[in-house]
VEXTORTOR-808038 format. One record per residue: x, y, z of N, C-alpha, C in turn; residue in three letters; chain; residue number from 1. Coordinates in Angstrom, 1 decimal. Example, Ala and Ser with C-alpha at 12.3 -4.5 7.8 and 13.67 -1.06 7.14 Angstrom:
<sites>
<<13.2 -5.7 7.8> <12.3 -4.5 7.8> <13.2 -3.3 7.8> 'ALA' 'A' 1>
<<12.8 -2.2 7.1> <13.7 -1.1 7.1> <12.9 0.0 7.9> 'SER' 'A' 2>
</sites>
This chain:
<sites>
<<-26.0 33.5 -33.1> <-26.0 33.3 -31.7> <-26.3 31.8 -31.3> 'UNK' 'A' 1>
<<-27.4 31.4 -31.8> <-27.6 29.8 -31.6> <-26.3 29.0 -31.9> 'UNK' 'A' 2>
<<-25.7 29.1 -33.0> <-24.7 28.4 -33.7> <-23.4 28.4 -32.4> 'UNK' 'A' 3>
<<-23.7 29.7 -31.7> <-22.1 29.8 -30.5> <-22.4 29.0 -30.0> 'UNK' 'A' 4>
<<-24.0 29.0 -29.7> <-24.6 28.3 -28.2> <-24.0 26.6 -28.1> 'UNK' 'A' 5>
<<-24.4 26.2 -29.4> <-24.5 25.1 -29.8> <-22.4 24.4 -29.9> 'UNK' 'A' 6>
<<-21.9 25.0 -30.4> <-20.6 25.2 -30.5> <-19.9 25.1 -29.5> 'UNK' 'A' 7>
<<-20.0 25.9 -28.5> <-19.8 26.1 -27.4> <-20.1 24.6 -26.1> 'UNK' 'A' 8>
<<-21.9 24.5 -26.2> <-22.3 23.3 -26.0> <-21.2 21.7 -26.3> 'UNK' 'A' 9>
<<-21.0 21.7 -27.7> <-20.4 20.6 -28.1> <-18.4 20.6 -27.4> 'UNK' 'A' 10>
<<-18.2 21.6 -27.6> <-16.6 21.8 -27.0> <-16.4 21.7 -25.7> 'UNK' 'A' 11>
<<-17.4 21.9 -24.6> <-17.4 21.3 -23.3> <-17.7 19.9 -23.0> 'UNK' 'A' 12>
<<-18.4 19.9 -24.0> <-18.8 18.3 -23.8> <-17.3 17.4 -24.1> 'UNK' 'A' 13>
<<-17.0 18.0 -25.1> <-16.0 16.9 -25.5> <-14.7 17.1 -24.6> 'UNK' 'A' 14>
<<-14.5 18.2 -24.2> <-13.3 18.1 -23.4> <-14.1 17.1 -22.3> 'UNK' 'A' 15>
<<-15.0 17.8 -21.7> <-15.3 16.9 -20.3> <-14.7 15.4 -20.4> 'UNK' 'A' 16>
<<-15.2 14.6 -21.5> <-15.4 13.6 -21.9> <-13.7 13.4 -21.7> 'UNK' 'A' 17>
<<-12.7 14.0 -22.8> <-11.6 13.7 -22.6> <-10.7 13.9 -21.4> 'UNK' 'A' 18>
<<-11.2 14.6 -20.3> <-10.4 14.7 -19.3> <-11.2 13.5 -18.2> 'UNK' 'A' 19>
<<-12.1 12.8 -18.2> <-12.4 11.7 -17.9> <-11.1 10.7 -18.5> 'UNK' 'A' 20>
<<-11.3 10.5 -19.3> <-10.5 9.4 -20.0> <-9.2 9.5 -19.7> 'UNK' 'A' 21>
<<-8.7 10.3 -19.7> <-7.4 10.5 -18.9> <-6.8 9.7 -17.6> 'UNK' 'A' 22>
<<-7.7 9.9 -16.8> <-7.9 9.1 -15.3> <-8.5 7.6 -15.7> 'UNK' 'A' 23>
<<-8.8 7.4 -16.9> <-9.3 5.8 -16.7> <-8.3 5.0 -16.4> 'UNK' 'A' 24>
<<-7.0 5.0 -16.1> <-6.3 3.8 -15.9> <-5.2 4.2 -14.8> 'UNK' 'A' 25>
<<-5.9 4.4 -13.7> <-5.1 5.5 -12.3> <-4.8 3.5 -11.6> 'UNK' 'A' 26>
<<-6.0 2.7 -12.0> <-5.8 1.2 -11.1> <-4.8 0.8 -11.6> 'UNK' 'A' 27>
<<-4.6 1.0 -12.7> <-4.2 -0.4 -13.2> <-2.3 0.1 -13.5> 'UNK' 'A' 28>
<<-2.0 1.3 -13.6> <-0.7 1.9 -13.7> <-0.3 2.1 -11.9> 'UNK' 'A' 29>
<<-0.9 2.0 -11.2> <-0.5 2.1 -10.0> <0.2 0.7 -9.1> 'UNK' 'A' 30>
<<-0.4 -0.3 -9.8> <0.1 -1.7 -9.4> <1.3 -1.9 -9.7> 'UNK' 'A' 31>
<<2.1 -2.5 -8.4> <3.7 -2.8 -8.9> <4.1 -2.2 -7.7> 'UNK' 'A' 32>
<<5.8 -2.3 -8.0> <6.7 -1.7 -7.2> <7.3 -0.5 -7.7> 'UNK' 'A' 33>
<<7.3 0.4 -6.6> <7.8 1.7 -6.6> <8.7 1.9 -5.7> 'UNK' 'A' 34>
<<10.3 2.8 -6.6> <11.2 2.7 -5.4> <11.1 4.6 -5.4> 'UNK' 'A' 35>
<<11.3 4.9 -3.9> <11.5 6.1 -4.1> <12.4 6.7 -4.2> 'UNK' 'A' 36>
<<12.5 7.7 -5.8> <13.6 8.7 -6.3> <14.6 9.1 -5.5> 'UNK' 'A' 37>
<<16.1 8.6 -5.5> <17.3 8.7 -4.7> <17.1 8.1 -3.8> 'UNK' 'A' 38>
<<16.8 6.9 -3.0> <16.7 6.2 -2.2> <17.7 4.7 -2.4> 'UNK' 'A' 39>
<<18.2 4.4 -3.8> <18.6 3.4 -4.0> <18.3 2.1 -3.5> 'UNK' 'A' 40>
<<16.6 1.8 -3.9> <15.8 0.7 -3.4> <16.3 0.5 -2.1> 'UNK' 'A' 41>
<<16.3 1.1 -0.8> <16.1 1.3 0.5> <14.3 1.3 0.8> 'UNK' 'A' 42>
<<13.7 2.6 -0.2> <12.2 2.8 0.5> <11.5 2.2 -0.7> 'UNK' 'A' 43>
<<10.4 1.2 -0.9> <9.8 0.8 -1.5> <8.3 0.7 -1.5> 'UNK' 'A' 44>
<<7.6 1.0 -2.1> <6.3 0.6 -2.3> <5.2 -0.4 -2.9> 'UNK' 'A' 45>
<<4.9 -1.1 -2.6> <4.3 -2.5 -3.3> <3.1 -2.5 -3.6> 'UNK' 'A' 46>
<<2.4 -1.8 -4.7> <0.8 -2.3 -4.5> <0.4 -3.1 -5.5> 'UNK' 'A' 47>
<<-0.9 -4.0 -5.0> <-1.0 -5.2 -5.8> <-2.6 -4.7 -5.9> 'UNK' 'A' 48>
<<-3.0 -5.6 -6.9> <-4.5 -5.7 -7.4> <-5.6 -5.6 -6.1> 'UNK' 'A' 49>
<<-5.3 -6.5 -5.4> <-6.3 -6.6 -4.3> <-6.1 -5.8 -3.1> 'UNK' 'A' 50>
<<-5.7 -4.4 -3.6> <-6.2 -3.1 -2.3> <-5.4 -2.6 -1.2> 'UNK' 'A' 51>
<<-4.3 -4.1 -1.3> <-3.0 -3.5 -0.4> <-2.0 -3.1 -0.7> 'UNK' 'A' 52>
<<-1.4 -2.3 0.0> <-0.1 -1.7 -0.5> <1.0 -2.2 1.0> 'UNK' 'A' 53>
<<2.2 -2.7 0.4> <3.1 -2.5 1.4> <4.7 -2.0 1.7> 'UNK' 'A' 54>
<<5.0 -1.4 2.2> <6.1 -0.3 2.9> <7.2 -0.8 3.2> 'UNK' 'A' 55>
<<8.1 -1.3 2.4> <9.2 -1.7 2.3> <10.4 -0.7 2.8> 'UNK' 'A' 56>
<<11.0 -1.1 3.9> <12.3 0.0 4.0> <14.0 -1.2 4.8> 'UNK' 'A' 57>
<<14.6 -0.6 4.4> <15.6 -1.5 4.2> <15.6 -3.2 4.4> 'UNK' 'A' 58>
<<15.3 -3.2 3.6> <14.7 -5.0 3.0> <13.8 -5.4 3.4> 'UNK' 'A' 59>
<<13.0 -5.1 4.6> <11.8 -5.7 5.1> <10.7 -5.0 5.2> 'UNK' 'A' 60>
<<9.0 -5.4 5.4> <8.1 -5.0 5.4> <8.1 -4.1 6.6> 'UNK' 'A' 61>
<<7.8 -2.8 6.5> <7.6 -2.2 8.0> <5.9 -1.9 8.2> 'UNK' 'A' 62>
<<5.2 -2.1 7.2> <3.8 -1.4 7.6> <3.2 -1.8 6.4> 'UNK' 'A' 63>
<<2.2 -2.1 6.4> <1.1 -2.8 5.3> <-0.6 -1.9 5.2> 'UNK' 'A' 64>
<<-0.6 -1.7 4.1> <-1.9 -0.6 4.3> <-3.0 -1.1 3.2> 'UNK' 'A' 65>
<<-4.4 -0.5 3.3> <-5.4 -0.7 2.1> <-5.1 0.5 1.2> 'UNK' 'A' 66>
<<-5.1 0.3 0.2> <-5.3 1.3 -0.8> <-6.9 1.7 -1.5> 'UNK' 'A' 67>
<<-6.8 2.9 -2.0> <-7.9 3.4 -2.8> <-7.7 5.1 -3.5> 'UNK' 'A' 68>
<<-7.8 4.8 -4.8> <-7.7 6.0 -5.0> <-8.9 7.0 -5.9> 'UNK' 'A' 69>
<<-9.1 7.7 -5.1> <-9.9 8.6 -5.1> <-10.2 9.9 -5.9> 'UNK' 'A' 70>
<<-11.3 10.2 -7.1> <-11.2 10.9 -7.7> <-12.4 12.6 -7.1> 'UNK' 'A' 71>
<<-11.9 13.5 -7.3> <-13.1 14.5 -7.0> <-12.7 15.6 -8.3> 'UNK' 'A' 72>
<<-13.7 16.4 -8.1> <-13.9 17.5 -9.0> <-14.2 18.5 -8.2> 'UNK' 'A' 73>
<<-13.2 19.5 -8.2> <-13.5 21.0 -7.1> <-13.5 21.9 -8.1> 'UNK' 'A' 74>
<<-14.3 22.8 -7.8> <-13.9 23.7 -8.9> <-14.1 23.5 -10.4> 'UNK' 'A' 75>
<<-14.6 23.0 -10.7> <-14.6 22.5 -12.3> <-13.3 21.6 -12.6> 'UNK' 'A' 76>
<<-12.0 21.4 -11.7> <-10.9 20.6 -12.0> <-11.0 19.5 -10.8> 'UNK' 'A' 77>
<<-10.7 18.5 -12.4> <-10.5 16.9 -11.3> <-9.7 16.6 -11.1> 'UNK' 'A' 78>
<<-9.3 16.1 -9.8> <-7.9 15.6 -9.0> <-8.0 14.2 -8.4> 'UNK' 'A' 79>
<<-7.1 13.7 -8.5> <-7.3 12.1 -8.1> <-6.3 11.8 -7.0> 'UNK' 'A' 80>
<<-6.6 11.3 -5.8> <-5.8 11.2 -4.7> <-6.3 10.2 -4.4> 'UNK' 'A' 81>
<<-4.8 9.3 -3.5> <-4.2 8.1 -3.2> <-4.3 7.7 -1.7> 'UNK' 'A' 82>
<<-5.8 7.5 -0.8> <-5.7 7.1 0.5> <-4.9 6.3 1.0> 'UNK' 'A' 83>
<<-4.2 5.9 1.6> <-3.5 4.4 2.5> <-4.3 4.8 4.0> 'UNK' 'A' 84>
<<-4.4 3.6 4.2> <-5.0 3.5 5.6> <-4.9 2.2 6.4> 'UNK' 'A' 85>
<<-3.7 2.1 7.1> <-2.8 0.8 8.1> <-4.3 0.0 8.4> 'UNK' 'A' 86>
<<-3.3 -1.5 7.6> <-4.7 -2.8 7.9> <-4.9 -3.0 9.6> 'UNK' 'A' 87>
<<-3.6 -2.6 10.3> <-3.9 -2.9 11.8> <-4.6 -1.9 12.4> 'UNK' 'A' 88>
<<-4.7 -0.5 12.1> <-5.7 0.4 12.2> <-6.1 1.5 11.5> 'UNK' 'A' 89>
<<-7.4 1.3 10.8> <-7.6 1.6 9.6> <-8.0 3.2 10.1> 'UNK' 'A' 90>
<<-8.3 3.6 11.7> <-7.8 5.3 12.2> <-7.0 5.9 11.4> 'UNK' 'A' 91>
<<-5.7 4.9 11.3> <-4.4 5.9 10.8> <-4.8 5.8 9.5> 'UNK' 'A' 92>
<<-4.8 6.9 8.9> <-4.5 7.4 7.1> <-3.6 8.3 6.6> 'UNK' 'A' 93>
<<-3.1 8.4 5.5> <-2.5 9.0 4.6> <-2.8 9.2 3.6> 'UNK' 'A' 94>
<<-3.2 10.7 2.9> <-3.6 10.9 1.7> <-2.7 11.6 1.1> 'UNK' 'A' 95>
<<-2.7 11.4 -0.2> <-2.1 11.8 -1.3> <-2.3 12.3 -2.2> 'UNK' 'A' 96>
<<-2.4 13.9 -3.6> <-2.7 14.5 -4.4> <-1.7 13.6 -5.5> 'UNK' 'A' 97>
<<-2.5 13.1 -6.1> <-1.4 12.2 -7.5> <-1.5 13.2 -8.7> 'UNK' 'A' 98>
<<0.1 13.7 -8.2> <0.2 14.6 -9.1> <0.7 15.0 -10.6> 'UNK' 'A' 99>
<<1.1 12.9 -10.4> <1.6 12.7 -11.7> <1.6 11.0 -11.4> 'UNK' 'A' 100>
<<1.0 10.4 -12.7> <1.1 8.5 -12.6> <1.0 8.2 -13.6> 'UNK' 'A' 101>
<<2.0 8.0 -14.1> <2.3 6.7 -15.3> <2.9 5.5 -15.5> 'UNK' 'A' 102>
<<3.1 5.1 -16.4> <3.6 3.6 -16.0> <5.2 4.0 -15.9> 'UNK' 'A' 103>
<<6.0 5.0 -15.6> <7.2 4.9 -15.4> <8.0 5.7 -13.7> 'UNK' 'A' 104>
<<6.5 6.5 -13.7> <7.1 7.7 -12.5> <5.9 7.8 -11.8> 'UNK' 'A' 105>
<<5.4 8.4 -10.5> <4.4 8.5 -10.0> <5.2 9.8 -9.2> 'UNK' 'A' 106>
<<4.6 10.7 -8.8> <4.9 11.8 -7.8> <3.4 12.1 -7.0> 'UNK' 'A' 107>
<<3.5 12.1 -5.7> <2.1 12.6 -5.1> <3.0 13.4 -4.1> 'UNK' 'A' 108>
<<1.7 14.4 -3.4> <1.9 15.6 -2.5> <1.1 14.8 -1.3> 'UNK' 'A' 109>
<<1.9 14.9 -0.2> <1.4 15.1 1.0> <0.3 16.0 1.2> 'UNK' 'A' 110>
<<-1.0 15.0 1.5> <-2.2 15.9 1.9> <-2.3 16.1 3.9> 'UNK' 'A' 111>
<<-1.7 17.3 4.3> <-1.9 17.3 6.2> <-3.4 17.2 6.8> 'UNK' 'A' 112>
<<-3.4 16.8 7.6> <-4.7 16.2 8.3> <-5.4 17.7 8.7> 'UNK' 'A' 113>
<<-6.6 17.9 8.8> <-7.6 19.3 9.0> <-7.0 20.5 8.1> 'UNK' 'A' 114>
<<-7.5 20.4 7.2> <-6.8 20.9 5.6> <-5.8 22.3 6.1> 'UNK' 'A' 115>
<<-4.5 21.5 6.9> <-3.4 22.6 7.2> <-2.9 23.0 5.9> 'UNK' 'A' 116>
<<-2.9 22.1 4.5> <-2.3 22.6 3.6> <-1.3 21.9 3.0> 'UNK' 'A' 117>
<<-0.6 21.8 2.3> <-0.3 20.1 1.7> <1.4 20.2 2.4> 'UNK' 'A' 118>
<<1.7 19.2 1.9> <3.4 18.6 2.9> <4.3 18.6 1.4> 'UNK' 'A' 119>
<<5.2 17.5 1.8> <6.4 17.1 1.1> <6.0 16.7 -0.1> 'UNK' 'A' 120>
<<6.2 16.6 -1.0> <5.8 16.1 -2.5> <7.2 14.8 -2.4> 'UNK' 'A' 121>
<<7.0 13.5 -2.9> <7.2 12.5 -2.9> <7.3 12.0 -4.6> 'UNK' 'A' 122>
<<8.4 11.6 -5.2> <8.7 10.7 -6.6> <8.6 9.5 -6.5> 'UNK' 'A' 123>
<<8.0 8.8 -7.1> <8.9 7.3 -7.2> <8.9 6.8 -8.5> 'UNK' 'A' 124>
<<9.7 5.7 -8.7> <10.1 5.3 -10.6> <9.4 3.9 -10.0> 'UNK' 'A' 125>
<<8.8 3.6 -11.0> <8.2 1.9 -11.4> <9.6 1.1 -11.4> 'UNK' 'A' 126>
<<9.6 0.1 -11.2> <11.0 -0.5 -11.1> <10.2 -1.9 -11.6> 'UNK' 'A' 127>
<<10.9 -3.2 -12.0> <10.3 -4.1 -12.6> <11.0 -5.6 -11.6> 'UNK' 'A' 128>
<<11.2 -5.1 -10.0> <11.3 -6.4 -9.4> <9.7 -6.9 -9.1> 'UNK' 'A' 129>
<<10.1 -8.1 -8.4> <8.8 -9.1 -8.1> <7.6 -7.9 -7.0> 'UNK' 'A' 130>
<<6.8 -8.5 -7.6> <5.3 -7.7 -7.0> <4.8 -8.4 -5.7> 'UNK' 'A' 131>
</sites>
């Protein structure tokens, strides 16, 4: 019985540990440009090191936001979501369930405001124009 205990002890631990580590690099894979899936660089996304992201849609800037993304644990499972919140009024926000980020693809779900329940799910591919 001790030996489960102990067993058991050690196999939580170490997943915990590895599902941390998973999410260590949500900063640093998110930086860049993202065009969004079937759009043919029409909608774009720009986020850079220092917090802003900005909203490219047919060639020009339409909207400029802070970025932060945000990790929680519900339930024993952790999820990491993508706030934007407009630098000219940081009222307006947009959150995001990042439901997939790598350095090639990113997909997040629309989070609706007073937990109506989530929206549109959104792709984009990393693309390697200027940042």
């Amino acid at each position: 019985m001790f030996r489960a205990v102990v067993l058991f002890w050690f196999l939580s631990f170490f997943c915990r540990a590895q599902q941390t580590a998973q999410h260590g690099n949500d900063f640093e894979e998110i930086i860049g440009t993202w065009i969004a899936e079937g759009s043919a660089n029409v909608s774009r996304w720009v986020f850079n090191s220092i917090g802003t992201m900005q909203d490219y849609s047919k060639g020009g800037v339409t909207k400029t936001y802070h970025w932060e993304i945000i990790t929680a644990v519900v339930g024993g499972f952790k999820s990491s979501y993508l706030e934007l919140k407009l630098v000219t009024d940081t009222s307006t926000e947009r959150n995001y369930e990042i439901s997939l980020l790598t350095e090639e693809k990113m997909t997040l779900i629309y989070q609706r405001l007073n937990n109506q329940g989530i929206g549109k799910s959104f792709t984009f591919l990393q693309t390697k124009l200027a940042r």
